[in-house]
C-alpha positions in Angstrom: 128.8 125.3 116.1 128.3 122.2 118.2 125.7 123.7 120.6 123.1 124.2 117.4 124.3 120.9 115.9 123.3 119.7 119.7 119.9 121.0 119.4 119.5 119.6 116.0 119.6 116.4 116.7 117.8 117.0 119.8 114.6 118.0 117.3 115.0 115.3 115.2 114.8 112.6 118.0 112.0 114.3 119.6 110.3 115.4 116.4 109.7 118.8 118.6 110.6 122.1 117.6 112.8 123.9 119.5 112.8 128.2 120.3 115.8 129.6 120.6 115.6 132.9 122.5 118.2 136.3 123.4 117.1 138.1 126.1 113.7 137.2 126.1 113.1 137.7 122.7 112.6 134.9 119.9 115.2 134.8 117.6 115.2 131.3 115.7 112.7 128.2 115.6 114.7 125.3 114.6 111.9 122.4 113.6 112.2 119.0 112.9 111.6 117.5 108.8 110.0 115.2 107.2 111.5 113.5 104.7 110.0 113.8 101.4 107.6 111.2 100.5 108.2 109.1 97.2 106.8 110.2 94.2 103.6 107.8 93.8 104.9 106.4 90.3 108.2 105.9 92.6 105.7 104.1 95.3 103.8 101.8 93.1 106.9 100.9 91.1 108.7 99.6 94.1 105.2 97.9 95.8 104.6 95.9 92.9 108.4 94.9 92.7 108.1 93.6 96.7 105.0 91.1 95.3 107.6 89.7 92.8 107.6 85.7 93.6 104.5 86.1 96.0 103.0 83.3 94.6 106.3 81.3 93.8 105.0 78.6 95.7 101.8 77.6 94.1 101.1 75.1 91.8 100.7 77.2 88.4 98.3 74.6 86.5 96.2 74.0 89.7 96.4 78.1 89.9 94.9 78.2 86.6 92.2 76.1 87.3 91.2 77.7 90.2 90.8 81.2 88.8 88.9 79.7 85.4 86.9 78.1 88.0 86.1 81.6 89.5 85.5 83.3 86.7 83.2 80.6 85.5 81.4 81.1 89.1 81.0 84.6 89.4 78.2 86.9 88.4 79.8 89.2 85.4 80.2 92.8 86.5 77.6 95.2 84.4 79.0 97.6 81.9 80.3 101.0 83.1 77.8 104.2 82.1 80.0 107.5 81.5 
């Protein structure tokens, strides 16, 4: 079957479904796939892996400081109402 393998990979390069017709009538719509997205536990697993040693370069007890500093600084957030 190398003439529907043809037009299969001529959908999935184009991303554009293809009619296939016999005598003027329709008799198969071949249409391109998307691949399945990740599962969102999947997704936030391997985000949070890519930040690993994102901050490799800092000076931790500087770091520290900074943030204290911030939190020192900033206006504290008002309790949540349910």
């Amino acid at each position: 079957m190398p003439d529907l393998m043809r037009i299969a990979e001529e959908v999935e390069a184009t991303k554009k479904p293809r009619i296939l017709t016999r005598h003027k009538k329709t008799i198969a719509v071949v249409m391109p796939v998307e691949p399945a997205p990740l599962p969102k536990k999947q997704e936030a697993i391997e985000e949070t892996l890519a930040l690993a040693g994102s901050w490799s370069d800092l000076d931790w007890d500087e770091m520290e400081k900074s943030l204290d500093r911030i939190r020192h600084e900033s206006k504290p957030t008002p309790p949540l109402e349910l």
